[in-house]
PLY file of the C-alpha trace (Angstrom):
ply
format ascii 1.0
element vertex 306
property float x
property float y
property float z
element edge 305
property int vertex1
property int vertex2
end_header
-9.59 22.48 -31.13
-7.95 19.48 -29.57
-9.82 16.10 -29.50
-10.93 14.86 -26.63
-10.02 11.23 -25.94
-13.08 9.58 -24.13
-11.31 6.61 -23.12
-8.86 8.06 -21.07
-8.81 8.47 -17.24
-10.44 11.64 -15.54
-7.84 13.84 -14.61
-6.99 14.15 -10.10
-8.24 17.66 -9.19
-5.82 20.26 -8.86
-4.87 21.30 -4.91
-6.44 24.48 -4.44
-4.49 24.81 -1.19
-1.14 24.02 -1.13
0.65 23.43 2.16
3.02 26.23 3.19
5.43 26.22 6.39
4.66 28.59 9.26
7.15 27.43 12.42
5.40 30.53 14.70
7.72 32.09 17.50
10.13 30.19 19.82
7.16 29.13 22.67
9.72 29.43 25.40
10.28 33.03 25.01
6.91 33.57 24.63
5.71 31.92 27.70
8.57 33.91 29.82
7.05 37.48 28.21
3.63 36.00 29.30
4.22 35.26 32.78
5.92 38.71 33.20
2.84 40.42 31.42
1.04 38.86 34.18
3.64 39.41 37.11
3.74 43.29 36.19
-0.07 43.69 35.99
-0.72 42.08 38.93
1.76 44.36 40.69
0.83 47.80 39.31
-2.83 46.53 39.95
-2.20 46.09 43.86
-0.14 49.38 43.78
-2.56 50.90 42.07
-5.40 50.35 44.55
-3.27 50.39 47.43
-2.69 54.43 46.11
-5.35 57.21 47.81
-4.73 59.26 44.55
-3.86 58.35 41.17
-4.05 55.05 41.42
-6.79 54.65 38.65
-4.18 55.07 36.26
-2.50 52.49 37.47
-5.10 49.73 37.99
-6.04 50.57 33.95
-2.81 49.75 32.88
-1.90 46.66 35.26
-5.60 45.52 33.62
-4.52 46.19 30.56
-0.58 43.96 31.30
-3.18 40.93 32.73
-5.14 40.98 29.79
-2.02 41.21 27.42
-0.36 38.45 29.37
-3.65 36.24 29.00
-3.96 36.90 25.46
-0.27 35.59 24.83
-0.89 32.35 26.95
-3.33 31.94 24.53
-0.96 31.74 21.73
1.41 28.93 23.28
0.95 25.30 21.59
2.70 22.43 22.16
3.62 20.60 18.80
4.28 16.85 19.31
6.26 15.08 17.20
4.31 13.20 14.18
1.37 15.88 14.51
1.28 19.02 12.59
-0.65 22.00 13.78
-2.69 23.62 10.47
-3.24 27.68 11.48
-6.38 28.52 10.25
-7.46 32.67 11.25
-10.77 33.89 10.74
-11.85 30.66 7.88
-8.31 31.48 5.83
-4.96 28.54 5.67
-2.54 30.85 7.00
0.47 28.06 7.29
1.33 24.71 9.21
3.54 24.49 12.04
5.50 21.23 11.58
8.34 22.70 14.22
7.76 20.20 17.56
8.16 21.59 20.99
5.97 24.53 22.27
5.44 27.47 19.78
3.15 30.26 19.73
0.92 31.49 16.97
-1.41 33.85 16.45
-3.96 33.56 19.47
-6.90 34.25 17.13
-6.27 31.76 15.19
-7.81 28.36 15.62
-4.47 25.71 15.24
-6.32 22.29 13.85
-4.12 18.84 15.02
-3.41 16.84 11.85
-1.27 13.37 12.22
1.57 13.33 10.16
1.95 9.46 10.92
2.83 6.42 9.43
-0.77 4.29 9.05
-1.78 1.15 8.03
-5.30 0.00 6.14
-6.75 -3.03 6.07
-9.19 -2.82 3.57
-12.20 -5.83 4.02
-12.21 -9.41 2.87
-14.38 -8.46 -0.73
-15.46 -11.04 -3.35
-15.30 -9.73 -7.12
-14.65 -11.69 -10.11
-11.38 -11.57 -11.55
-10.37 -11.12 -15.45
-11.78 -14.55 -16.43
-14.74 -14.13 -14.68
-14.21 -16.27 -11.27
-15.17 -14.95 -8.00
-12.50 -14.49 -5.69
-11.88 -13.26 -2.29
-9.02 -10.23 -2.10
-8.12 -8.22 0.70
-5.20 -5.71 1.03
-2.99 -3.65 3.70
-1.94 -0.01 2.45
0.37 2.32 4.78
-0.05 5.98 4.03
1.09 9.00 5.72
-0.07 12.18 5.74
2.16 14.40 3.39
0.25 17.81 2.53
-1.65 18.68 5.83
-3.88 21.56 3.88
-4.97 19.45 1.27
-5.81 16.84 3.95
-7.89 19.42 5.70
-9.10 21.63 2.84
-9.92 18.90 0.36
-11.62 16.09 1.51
-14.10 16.00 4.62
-12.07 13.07 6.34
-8.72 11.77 5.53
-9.01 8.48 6.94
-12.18 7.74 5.36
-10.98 8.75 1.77
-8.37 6.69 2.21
-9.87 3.41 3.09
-12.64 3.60 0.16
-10.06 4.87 -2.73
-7.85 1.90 -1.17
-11.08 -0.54 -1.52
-12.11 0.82 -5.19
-8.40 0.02 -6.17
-8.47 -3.15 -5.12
-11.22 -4.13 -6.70
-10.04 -2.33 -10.23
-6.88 -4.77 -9.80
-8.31 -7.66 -9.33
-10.94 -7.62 -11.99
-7.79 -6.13 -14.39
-6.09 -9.67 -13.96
-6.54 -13.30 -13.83
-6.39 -15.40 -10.92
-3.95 -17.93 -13.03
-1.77 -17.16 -15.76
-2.70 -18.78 -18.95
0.81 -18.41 -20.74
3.90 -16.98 -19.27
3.98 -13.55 -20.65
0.36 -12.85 -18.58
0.40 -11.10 -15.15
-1.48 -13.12 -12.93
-2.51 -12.29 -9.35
-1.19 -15.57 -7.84
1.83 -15.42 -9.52
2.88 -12.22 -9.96
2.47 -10.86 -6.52
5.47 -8.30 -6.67
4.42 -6.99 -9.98
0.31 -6.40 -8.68
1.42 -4.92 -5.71
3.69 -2.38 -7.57
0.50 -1.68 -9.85
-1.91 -1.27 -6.55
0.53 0.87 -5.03
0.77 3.12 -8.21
-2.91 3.18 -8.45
-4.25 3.80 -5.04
-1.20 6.61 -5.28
-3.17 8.66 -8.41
-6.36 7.90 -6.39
-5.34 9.93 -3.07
-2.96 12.48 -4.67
-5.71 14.90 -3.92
-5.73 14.72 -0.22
-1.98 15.17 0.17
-1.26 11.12 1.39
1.56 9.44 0.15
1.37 5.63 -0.20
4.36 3.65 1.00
3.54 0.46 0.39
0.57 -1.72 -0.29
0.14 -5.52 -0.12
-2.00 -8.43 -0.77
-2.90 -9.81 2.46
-5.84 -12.43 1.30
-6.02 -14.12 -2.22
-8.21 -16.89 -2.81
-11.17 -18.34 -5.01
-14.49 -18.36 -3.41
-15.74 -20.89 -1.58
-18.06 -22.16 -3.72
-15.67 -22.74 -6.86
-12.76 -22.81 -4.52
-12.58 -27.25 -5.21
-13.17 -27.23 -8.62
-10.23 -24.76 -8.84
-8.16 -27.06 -6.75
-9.00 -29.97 -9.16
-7.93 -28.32 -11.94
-4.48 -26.35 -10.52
-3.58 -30.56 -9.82
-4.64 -31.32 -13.11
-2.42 -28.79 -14.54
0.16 -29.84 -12.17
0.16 -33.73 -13.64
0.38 -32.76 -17.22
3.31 -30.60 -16.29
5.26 -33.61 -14.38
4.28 -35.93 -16.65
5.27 -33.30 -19.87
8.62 -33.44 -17.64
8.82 -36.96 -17.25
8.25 -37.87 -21.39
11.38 -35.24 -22.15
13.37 -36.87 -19.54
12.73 -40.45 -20.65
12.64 -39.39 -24.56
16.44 -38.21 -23.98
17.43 -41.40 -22.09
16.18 -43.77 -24.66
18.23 -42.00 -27.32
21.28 -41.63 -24.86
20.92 -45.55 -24.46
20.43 -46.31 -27.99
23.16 -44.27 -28.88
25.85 -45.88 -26.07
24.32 -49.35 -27.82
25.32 -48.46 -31.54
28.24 -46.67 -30.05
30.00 -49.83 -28.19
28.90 -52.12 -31.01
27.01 -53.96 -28.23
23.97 -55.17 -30.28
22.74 -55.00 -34.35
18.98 -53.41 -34.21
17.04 -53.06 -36.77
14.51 -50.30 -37.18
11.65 -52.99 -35.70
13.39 -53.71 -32.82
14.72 -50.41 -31.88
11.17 -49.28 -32.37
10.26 -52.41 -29.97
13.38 -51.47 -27.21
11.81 -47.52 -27.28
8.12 -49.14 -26.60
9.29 -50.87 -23.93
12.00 -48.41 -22.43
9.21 -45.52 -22.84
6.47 -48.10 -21.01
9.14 -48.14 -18.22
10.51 -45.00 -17.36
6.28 -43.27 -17.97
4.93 -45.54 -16.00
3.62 -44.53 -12.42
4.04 -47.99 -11.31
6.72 -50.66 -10.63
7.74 -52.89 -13.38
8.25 -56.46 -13.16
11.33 -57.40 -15.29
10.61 -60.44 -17.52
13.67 -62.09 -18.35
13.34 -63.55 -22.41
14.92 -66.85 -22.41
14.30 -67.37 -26.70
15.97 -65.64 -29.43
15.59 -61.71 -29.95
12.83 -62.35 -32.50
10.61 -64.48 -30.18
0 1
1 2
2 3
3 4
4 5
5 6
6 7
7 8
8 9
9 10
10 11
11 12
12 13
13 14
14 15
15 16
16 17
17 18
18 19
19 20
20 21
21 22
22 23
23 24
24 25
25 26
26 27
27 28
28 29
29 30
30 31
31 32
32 33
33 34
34 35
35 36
36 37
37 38
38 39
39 40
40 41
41 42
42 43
43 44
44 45
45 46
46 47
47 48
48 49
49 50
50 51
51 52
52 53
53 54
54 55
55 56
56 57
57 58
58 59
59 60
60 61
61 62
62 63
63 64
64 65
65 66
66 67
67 68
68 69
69 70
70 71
71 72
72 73
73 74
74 75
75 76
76 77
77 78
78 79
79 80
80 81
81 82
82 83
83 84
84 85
85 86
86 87
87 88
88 89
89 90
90 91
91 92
92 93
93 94
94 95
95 96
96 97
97 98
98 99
99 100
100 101
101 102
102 103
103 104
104 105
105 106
106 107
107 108
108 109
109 110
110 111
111 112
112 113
113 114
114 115
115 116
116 117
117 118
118 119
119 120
120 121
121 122
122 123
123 124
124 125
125 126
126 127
127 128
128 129
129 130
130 131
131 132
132 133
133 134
134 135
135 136
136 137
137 138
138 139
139 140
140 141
141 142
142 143
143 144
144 145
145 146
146 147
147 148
148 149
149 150
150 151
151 152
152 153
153 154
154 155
155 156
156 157
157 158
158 159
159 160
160 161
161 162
162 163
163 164
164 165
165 166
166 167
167 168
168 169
169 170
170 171
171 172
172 173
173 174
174 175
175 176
176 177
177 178
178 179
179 180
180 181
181 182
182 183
183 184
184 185
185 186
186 187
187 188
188 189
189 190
190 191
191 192
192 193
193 194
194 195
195 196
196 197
197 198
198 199
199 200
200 201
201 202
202 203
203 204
204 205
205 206
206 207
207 208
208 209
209 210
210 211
211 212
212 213
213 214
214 215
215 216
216 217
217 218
218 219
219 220
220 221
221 222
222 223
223 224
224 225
225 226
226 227
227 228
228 229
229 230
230 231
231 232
232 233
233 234
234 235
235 236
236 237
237 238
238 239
239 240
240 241
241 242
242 243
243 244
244 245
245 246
246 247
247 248
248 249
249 250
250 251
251 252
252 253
253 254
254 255
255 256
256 257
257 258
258 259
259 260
260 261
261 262
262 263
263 264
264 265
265 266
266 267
267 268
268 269
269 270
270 271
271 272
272 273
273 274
274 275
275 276
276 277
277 278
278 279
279 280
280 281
281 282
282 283
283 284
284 285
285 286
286 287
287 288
288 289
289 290
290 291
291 292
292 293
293 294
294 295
295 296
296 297
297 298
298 299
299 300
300 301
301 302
302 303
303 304
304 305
């Protein structure tokens, strides 16, 4: 018996009703035999009365051409483009007309509108905590389009609706699945990462709505931010991180200039420094190029020792 891994994801559902193509009959044609169904009936009907004898026969079957012609008006539908018509006869799929311009099905059958559109989703402005723990505000755009228009019907009560809560849920499974900040480089982050999340949103809220037929095209962040009420003592800390980085910057920078200058110095045979005073001249120099100030120059007058 195979072991059953608890950890793992549940499974999508299976589509029990797969979408299969049904274009129905050229409408035009259709619409032509209807109107001279109705044409003929009405004619043998008025001959038919206007007879003394044997007209009876007559008035049954122009009755029975008005009746046929009705019954095929019924039939004509007019397919739009971006809307599929879902045939549905007596509580059984029968097919989907995706064919636009008028058509004509079965007249029994009840033909369901389903939009095969490009939409868009904005899911709400929702506060969750993200993988460290800090609230956050997230929000997202998703654009979807109805792919399989029986499992749209057939397998969830309303598209629409499924959409925008799987969409939610997903968002929220994202941003609780990363932090807000990177800690080291290697880390996904949902500031600075944005590409990479939305790839992983897309792919998610994908799985989640495979079931209803909907393919994703493309989801977004459209609203990242901390919550207001840790949203300064975030800010404090992003510039705190941002000084020790410049300054980090400015100590290589100024580390590689004070050996460049001692180096041109021992190089041109300028001037003989012990280790004391090139310990002294890198104080200084370091003292100089650090600080976050102007330096006033003082200009020693003695010897080198005083």
């Amino acid at each position: 018996m195979d072991s059953v891994n608890e950890g793992a994801a549940p499974l999508p559902p299976q589509p029990r009703v797969p979408e299969r193509a049904m274009p129905g009959r050229p409408g035009i044609a259709m619409l032509a035999l209807a109107i001279a169904a109705l044409l003929v009936g009405l004619a043998v009907l008025v001959l038919g009365a206007a007879m003394a004898t044997g007209g009876g026969a007559l008035v049954v079957v122009g009755v029975l051409l008005i009746v046929a012609g009705s019954f095929v008006f019924r039939g004509l539908t007019a397919v739009v483009p971006g809307q599929a018509r879902v045939v549905q006869l007596f509580g059984r799929y029968v097919g989907t007309g995706r064919t636009a311009g008028l058509r004509w099905f079965n007249p029994l059958a009840r033909r369901l509108p389903v939009s095969t559109r490009v939409r868009n989703h904005e899911t709400p402005t929702t506060k969750v905590n993200d993988a460290d723990g800090n609230p956050i505000e997230i929000a997202a755009v998703v654009v979807w389009q109805v792919a399989d228009t029986a499992r749209a019907s057939y397998e969830v009560d309303d598209v629409v609706r499924f959409v925008g809560i799987q969409a939610e849920t997903a968002v929220r499974h994202i941003a609780t699945s990363y932090p807000y900040d990177a800690h080291d480089a290697e880390q996904l982050s949902l500031r600075q990462h944005a590409d990479e999340i939305n790839a992983k949103l897309s792919a998610e809220i994908a799985d989640r709505v495979q079931p209803a037929g909907v393919r994703i095209i493309e989801s977004r962040l459209t609203r990242l931010a901390y919550a207001p009420e840790i949203a300064q003592a975030m800010l404090r800390r992003q510039q705190a991180g941002a000084i020790i980085a410049a300054r980090q910057r400015i100590v290589e920078g100024a580390i590689g200039m004070v050996g460049l200058a001692l180096a041109k110095l021992e190089e041109q045979d300028v001037v003989d420094l012990d280790d004391e005073r090139k310990a002294a001249m890198v104080s200084n120099l370091l003292v100089v190029l650090c600080g976050d100030r102007d330096i006033q120059p003082v200009v020693n007058t003695g010897s080198l020792y005083q």
